[in-house]
N, CA, C and O atoms as a DFTB+ gen file, in Angstrom:
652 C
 N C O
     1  1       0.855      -1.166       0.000
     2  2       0.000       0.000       0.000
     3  2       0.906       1.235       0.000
     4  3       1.988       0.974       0.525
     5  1       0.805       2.412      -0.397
     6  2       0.965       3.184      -0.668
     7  2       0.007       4.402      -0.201
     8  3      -1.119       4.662      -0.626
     9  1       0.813       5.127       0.861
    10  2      -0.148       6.494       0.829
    11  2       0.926       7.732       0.310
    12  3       2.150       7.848       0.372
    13  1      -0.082       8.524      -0.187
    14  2       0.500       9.786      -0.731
    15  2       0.170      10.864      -0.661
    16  3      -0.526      11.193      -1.621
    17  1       0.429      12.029       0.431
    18  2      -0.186      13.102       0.285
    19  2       0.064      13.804      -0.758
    20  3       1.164      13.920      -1.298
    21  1      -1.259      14.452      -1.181
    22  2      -1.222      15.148      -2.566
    23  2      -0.461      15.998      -2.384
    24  3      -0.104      16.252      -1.233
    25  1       0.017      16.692      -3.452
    26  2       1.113      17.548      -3.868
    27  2       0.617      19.148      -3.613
    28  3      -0.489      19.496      -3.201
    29  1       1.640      19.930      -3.942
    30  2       0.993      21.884      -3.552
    31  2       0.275      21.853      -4.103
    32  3       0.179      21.237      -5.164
    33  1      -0.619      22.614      -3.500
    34  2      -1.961      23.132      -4.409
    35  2      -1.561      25.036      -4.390
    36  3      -0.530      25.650      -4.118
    37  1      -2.790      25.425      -4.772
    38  2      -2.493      26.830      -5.395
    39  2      -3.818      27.457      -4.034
    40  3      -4.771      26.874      -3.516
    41  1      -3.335      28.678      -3.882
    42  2      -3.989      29.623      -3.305
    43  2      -4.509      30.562      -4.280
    44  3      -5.575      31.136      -4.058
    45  1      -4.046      30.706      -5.020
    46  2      -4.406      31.504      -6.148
    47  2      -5.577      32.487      -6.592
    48  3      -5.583      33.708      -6.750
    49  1      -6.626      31.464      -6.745
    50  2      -8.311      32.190      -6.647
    51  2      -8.728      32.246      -5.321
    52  3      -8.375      31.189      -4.797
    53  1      -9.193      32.819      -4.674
    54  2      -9.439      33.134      -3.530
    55  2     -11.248      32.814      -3.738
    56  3     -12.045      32.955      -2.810
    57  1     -11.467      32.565      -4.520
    58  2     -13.001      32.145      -4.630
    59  2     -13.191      30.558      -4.772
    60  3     -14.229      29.931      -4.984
    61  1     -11.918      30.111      -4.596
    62  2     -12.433      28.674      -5.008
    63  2     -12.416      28.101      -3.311
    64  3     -11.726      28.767      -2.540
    65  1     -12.904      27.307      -2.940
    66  2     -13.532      26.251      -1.744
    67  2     -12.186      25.684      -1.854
    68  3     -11.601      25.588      -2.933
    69  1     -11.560      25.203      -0.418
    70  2     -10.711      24.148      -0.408
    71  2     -10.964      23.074      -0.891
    72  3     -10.072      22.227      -0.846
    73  1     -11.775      22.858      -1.284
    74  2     -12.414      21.652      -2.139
    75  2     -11.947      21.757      -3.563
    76  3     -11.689      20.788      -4.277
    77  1     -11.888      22.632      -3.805
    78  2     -12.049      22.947      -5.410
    79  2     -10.182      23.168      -5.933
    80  3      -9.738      22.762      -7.007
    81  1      -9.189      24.047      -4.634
    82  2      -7.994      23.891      -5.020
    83  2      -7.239      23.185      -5.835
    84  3      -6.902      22.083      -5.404
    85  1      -6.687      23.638      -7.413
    86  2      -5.773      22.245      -7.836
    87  2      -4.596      22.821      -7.443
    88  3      -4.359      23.826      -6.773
    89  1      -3.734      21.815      -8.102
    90  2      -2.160      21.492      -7.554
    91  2      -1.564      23.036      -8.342
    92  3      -2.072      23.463      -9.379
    93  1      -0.423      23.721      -7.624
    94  2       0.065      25.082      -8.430
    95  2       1.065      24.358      -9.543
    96  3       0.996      23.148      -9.760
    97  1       1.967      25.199     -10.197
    98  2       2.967      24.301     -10.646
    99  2       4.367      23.573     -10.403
   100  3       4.922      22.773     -11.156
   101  1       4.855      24.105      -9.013
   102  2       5.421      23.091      -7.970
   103  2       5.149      21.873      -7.807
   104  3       6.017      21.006      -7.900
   105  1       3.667      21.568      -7.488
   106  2       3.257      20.427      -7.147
   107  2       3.016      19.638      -8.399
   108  3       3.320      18.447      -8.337
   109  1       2.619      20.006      -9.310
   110  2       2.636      19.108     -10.646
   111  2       3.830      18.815     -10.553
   112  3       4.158      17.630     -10.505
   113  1       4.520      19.563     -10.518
   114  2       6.048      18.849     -10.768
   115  2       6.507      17.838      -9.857
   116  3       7.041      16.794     -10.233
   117  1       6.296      18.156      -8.632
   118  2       6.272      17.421      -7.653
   119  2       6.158      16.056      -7.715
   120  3       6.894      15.149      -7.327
   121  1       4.872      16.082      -8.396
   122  2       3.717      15.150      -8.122
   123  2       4.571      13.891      -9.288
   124  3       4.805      12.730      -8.954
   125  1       4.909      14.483     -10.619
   126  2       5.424      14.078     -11.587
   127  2       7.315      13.513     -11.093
   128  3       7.971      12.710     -11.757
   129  1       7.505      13.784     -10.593
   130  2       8.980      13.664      -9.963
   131  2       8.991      12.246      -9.038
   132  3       9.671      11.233      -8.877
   133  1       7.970      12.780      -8.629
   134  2       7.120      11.382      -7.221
   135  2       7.217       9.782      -8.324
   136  3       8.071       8.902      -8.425
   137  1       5.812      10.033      -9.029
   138  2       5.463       9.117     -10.138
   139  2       7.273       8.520     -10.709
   140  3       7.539       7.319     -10.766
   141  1       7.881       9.169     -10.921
   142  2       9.245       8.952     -12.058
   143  2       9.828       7.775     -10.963
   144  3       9.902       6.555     -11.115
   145  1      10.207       8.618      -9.815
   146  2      10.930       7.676      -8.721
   147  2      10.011       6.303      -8.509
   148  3      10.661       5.294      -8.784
   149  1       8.734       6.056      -8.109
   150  2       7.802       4.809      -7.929
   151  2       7.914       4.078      -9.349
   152  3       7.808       2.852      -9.310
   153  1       8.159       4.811     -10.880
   154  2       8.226       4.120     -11.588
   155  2       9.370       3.339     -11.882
   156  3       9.177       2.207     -12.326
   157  1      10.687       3.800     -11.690
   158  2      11.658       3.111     -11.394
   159  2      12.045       2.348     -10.361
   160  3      13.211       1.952     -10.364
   161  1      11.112       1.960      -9.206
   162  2      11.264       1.020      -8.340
   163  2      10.086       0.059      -9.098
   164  3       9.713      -0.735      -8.234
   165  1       9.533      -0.130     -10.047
   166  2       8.932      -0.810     -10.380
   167  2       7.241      -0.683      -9.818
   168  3       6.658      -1.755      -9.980
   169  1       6.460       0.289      -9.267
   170  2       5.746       0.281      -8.886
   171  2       4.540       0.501      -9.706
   172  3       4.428       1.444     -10.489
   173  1       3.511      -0.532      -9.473
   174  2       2.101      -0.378     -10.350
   175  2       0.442      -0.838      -9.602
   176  3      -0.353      -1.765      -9.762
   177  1       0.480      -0.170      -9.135
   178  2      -0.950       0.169      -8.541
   179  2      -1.847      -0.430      -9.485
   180  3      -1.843      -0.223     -10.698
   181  1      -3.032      -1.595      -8.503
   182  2      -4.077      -1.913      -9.534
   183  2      -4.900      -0.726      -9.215
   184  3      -5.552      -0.695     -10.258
   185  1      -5.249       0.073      -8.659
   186  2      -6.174       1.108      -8.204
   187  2      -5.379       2.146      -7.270
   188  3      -4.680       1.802      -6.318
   189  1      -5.579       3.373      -7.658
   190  2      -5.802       4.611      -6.724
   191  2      -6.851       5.211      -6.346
   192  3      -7.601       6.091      -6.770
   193  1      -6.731       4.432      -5.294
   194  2      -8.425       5.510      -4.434
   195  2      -7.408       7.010      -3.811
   196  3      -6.319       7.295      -3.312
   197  1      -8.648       7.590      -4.263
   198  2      -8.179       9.236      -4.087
   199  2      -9.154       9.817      -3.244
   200  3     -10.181       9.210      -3.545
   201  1      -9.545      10.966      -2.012
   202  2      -9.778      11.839      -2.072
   203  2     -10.312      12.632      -3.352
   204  3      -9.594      12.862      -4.325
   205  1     -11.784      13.065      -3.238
   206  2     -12.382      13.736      -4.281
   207  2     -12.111      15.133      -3.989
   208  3     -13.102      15.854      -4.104
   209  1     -11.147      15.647      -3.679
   210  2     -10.734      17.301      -3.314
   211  2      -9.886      17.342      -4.965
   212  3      -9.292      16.304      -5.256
   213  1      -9.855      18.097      -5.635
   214  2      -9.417      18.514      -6.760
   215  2      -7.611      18.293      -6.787
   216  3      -6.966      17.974      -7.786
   217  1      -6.940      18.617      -5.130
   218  2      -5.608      18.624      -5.690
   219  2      -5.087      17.353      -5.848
   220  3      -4.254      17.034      -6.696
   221  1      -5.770      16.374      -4.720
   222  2      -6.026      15.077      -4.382
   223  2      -5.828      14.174      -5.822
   224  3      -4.808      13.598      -6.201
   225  1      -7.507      14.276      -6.661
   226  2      -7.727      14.274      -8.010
   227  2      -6.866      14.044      -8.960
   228  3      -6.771      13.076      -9.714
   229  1      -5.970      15.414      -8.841
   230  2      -4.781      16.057      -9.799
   231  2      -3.651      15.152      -9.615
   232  3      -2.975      14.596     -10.481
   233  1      -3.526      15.078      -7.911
   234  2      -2.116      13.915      -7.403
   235  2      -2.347      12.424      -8.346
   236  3      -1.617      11.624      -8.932
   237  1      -3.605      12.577      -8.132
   238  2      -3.510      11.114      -8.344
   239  2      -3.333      10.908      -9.644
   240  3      -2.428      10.111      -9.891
   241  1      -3.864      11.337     -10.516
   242  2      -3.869      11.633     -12.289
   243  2      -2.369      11.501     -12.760
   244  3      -1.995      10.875     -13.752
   245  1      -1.615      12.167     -11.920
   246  2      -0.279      12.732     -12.128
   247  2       0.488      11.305     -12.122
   248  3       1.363      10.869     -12.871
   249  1      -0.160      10.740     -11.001
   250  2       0.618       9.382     -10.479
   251  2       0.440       8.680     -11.399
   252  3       1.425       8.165     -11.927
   253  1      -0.613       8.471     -11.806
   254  2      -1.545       6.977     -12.599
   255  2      -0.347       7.540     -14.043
   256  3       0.668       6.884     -14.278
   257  1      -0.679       8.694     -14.788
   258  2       0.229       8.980     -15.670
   259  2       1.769       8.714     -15.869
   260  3       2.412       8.475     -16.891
   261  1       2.145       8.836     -14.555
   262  2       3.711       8.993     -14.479
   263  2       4.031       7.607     -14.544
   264  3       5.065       7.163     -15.043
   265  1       3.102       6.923     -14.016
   266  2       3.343       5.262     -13.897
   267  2       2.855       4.208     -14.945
   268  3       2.951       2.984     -14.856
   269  1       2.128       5.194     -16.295
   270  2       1.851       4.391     -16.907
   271  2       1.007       4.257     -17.392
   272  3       0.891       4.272     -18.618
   273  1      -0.492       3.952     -16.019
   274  2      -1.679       3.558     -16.217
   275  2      -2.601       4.069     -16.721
   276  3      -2.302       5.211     -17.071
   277  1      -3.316       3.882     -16.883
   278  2      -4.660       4.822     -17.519
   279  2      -5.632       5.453     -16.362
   280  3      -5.909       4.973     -15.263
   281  1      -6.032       6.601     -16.917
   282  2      -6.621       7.056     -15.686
   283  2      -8.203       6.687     -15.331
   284  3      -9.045       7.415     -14.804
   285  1      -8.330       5.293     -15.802
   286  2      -9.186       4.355     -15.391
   287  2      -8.806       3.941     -13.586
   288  3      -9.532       3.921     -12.593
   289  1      -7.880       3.758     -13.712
   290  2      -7.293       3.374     -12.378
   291  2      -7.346       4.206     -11.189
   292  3      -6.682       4.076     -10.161
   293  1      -8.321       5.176     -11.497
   294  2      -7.882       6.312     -10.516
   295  2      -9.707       6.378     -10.176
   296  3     -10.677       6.637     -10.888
   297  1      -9.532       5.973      -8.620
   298  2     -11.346       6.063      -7.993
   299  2     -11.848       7.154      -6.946
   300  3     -11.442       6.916      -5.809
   301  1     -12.291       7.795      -7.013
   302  2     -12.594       9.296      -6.314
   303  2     -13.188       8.324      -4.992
   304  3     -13.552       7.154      -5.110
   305  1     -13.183       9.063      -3.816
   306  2     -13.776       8.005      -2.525
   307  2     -13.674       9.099      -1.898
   308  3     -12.556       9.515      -1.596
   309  1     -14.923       9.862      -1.540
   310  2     -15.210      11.318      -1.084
   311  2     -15.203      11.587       0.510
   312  3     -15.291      12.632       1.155
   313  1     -15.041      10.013       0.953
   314  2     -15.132       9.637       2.497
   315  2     -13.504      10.063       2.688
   316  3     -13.227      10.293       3.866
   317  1     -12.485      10.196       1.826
   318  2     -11.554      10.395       2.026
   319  2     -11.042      11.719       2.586
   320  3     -10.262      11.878       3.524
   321  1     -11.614      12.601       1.855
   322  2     -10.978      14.018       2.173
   323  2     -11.528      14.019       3.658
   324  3     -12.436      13.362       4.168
   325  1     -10.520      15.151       4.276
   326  2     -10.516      15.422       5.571
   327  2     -10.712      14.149       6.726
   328  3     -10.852      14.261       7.944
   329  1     -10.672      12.981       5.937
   330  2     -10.237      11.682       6.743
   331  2      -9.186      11.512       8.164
   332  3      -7.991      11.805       8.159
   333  1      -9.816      11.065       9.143
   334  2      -8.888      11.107      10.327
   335  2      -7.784       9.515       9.980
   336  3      -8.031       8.642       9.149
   337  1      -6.849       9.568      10.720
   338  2      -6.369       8.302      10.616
   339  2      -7.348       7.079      11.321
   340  3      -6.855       6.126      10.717
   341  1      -7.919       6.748      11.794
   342  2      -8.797       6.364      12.191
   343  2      -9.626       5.588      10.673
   344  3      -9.473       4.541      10.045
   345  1     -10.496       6.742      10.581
   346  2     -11.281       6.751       9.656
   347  2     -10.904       6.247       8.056
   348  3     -11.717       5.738       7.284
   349  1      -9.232       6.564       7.716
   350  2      -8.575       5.852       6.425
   351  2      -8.068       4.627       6.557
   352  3      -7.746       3.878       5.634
   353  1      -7.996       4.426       7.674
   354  2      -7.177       2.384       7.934
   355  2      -9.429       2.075       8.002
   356  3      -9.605       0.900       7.681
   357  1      -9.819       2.269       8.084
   358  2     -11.087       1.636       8.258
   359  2     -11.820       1.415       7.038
   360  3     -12.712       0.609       6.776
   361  1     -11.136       2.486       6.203
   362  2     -11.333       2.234       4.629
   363  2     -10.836       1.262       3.924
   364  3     -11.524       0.563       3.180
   365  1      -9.343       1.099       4.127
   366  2      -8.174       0.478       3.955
   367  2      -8.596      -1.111       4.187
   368  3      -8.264      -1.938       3.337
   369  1      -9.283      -1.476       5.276
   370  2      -9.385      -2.276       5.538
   371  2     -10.942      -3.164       5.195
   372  3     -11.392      -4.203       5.678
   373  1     -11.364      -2.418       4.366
   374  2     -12.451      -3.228       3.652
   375  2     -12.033      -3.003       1.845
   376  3     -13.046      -3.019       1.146
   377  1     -11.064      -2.858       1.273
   378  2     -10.037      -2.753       0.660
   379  2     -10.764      -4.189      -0.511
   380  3     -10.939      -5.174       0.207
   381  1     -11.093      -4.430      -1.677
   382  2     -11.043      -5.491      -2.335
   383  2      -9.725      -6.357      -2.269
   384  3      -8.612      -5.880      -2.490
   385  1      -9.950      -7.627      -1.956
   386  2      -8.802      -8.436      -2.153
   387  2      -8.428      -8.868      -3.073
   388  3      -7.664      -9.831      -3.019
   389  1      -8.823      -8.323      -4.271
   390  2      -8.170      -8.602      -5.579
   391  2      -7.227      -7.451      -5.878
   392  3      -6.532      -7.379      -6.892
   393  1      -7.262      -6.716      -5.073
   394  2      -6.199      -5.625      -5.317
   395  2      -4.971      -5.404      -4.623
   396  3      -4.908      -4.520      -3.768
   397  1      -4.075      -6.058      -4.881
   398  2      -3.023      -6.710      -4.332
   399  2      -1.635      -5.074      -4.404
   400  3      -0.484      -4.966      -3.981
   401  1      -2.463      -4.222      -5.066
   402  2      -1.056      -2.940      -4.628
   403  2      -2.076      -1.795      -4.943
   404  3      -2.771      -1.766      -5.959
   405  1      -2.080      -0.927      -4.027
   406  2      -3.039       0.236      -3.911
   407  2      -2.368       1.462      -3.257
   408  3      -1.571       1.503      -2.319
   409  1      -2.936       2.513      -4.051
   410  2      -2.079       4.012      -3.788
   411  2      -3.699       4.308      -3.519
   412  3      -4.696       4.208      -4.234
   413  1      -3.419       4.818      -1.805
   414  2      -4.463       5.981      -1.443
   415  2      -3.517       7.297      -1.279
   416  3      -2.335       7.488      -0.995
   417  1      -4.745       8.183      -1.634
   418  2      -4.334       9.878      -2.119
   419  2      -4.717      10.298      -1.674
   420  3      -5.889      10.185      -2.032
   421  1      -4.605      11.363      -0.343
   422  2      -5.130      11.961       0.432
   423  2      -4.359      13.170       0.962
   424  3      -3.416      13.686       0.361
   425  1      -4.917      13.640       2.324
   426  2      -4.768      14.590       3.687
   427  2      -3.826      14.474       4.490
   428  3      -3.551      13.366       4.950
   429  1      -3.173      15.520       4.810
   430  2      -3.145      15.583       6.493
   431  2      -3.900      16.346       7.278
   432  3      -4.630      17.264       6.906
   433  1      -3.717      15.950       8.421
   434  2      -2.941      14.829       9.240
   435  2      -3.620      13.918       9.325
   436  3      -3.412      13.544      10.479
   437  1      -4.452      13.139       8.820
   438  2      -4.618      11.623       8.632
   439  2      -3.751      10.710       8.162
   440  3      -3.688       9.526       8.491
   441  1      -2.890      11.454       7.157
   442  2      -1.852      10.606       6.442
   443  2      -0.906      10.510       7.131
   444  3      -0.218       9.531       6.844
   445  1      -0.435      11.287       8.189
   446  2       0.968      11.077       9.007
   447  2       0.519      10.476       9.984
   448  3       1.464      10.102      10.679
   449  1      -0.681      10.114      10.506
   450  2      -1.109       9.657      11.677
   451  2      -0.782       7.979      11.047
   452  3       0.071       7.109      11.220
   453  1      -1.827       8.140      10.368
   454  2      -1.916       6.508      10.007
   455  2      -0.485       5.871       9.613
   456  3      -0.193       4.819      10.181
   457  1       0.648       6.544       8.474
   458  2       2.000       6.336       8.583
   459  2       2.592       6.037      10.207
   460  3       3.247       5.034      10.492
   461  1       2.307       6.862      10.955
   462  2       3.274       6.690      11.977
   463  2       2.297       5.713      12.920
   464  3       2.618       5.706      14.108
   465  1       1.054       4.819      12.523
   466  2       0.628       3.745      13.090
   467  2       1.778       2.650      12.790
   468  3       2.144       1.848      13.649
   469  1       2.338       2.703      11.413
   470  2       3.123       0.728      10.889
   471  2       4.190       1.577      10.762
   472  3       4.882       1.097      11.661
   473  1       4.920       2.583      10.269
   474  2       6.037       2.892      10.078
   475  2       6.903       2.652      11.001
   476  3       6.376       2.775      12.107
   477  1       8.467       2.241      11.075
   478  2       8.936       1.843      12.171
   479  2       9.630       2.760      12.872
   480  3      10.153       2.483      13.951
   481  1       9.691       3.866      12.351
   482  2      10.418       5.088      12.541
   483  2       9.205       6.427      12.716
   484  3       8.268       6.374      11.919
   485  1       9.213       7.359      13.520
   486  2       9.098       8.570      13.660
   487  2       8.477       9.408      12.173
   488  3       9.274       9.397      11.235
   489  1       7.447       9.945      11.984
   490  2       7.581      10.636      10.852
   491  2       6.723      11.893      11.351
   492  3       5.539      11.874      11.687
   493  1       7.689      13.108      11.320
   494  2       6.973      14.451      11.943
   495  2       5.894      14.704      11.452
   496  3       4.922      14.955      12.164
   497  1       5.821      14.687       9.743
   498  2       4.846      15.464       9.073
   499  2       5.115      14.426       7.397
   500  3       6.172      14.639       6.803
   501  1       4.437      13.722       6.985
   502  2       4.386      13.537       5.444
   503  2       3.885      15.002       4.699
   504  3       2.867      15.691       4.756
   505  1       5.144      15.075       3.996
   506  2       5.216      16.719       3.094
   507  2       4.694      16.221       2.048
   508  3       4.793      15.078       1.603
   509  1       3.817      17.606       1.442
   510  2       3.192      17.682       0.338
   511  2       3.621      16.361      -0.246
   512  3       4.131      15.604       0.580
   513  1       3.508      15.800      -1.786
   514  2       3.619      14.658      -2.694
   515  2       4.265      13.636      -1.902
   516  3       4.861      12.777      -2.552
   517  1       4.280      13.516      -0.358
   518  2       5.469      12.282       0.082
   519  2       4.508      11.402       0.136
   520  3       3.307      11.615       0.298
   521  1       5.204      10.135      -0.038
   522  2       5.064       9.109       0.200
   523  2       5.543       7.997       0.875
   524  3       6.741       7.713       0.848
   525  1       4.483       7.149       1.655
   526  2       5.202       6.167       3.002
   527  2       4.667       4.696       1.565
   528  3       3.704       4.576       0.809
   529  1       5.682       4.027       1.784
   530  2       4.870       2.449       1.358
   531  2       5.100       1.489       2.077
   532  3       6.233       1.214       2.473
   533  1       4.115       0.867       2.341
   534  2       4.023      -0.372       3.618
   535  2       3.759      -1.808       3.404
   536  3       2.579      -2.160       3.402
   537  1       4.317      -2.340       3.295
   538  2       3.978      -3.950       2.250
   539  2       3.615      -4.559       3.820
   540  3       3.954      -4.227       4.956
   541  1       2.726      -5.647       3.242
   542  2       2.195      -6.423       4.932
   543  2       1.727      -8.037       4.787
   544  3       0.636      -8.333       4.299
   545  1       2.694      -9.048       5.275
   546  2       2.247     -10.054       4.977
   547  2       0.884     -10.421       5.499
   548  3       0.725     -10.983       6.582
   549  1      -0.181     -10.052       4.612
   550  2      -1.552     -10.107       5.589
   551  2      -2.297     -11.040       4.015
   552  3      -2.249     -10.706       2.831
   553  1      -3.013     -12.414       4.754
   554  2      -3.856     -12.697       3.696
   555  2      -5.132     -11.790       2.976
   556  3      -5.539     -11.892       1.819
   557  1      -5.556     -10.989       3.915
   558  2      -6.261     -10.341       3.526
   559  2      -6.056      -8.828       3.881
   560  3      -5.585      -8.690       5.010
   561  1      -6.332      -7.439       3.083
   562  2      -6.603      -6.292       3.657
   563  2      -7.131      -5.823       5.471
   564  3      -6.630      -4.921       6.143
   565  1      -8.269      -6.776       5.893
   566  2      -8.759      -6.377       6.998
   567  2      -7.570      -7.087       8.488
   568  3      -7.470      -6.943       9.706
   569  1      -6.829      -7.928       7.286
   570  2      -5.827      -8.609       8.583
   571  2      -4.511      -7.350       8.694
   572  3      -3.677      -7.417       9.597
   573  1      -4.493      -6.459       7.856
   574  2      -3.279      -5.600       7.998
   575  2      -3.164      -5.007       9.500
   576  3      -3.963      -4.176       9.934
   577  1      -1.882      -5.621      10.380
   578  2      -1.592      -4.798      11.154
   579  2      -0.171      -4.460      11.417
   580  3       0.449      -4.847      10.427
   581  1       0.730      -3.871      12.363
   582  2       2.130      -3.572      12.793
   583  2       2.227      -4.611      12.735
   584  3       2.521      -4.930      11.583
   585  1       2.124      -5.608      13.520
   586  2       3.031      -6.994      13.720
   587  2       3.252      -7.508      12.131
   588  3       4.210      -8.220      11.830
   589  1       2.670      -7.249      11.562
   590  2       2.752      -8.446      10.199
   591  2       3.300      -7.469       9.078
   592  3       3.565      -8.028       8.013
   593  1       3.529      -6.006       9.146
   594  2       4.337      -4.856       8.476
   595  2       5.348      -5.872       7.872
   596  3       5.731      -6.729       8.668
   597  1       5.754      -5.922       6.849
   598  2       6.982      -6.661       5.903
   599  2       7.869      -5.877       5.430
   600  3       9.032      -6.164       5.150
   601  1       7.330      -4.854       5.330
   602  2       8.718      -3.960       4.336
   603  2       8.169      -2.182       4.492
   604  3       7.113      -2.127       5.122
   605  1       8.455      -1.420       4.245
   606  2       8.214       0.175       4.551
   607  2       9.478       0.993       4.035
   608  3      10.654       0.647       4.142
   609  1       8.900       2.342       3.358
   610  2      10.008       3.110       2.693
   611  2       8.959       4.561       2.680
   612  3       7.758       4.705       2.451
   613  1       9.999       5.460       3.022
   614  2       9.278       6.938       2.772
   615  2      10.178       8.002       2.293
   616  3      11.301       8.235       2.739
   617  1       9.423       8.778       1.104
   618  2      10.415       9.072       0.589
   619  2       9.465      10.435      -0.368
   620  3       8.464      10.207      -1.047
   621  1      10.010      11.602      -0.204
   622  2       9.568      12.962      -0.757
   623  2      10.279      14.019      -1.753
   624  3      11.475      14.074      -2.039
   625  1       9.516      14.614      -2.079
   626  2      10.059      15.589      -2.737
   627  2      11.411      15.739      -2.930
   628  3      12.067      15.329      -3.888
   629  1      11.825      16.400      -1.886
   630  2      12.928      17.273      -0.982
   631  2      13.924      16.142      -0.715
   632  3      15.016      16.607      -0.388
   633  1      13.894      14.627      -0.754
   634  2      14.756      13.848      -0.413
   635  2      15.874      13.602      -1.372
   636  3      15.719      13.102      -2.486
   637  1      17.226      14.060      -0.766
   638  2      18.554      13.990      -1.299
   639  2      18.805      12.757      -1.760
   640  3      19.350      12.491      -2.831
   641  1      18.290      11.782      -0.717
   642  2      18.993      10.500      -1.158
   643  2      17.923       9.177      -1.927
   644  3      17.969       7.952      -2.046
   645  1      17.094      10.185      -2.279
   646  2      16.130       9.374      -3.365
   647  2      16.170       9.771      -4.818
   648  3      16.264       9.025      -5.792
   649  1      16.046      11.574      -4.771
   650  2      16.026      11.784      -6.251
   651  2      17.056      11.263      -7.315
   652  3      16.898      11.523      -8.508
């Protein structure tokens, strides 16, 4: 699994709803920089459930593109935005089990909460486009917990020793 907070968004119009914000052009780039690195570790998402917030949307588009896929692969899940950590492992965990690698696209602080539930390390804040990935020997989605965590990597923008 894969979470990813979406990338900068724009302040720009002052009439648009935080809802409505897309990504400025930092974060496209961002977002596109993100995608390049996951594509060279070999990474391919059967599905991105996203947050239906526009920058969310945009992250995810960016991803599905950068990686390949068609933006068939990309599922709006409106329960997402402003999601507590709580509330996104509860999603997570009714998860189809035919979907064996999944990028959720979302918020903070839900996204650093729930990261720093399996992550084995400390994570202050997941920055804009970062991403935690958490592999879990679990037969099923609803069995995902810490104890059974298999593998984990986090890795952003701004990181020296990824780009």
């Amino acid at each position: 699994m894969f979470l990813v907070r979406h990338a900068k968004s724009s302040w720009k119009d002052p009439r648009l709803s935080d809802h409505q914000r897309p990504l400025n052009k930092r974060g496209k780039k961002a977002a596109s920089e993100m995608a390049r690195r996951l594509k060279r570790l070999g990474v391919k998402p059967d599905v991105i459930v996203s947050s239906d917030a526009r920058r969310a949307l945009d992250t995810a588009a960016a991803m599905a593109e950068g990686l390949g896929l068609s933006k068939e692969v990309v599922r709006p899940m409106p329960e997402l935005y402003g999601a507590a950590s709580k509330e996104i492992l509860e999603i997570v965990l009714r998860f189809d089990d035919n979907w064996q690698q999944v990028m959720v696209v979302g918020h903070n602080p839900g996204f650093t909460e729930l990261a720093n539930r399996f992550y084995p390390h400390f994570i202050a804040n997941v920055p804009t486009a970062g991403v935690v990935e958490l592999r879990f020997d679990a037969p099923s989605w609803r069995h995902i917990r810490r104890d059974n965590l298999e593998f984990s990597r986090f890795d952003f923008p701004k990181n020296k020793e990824s780009g």
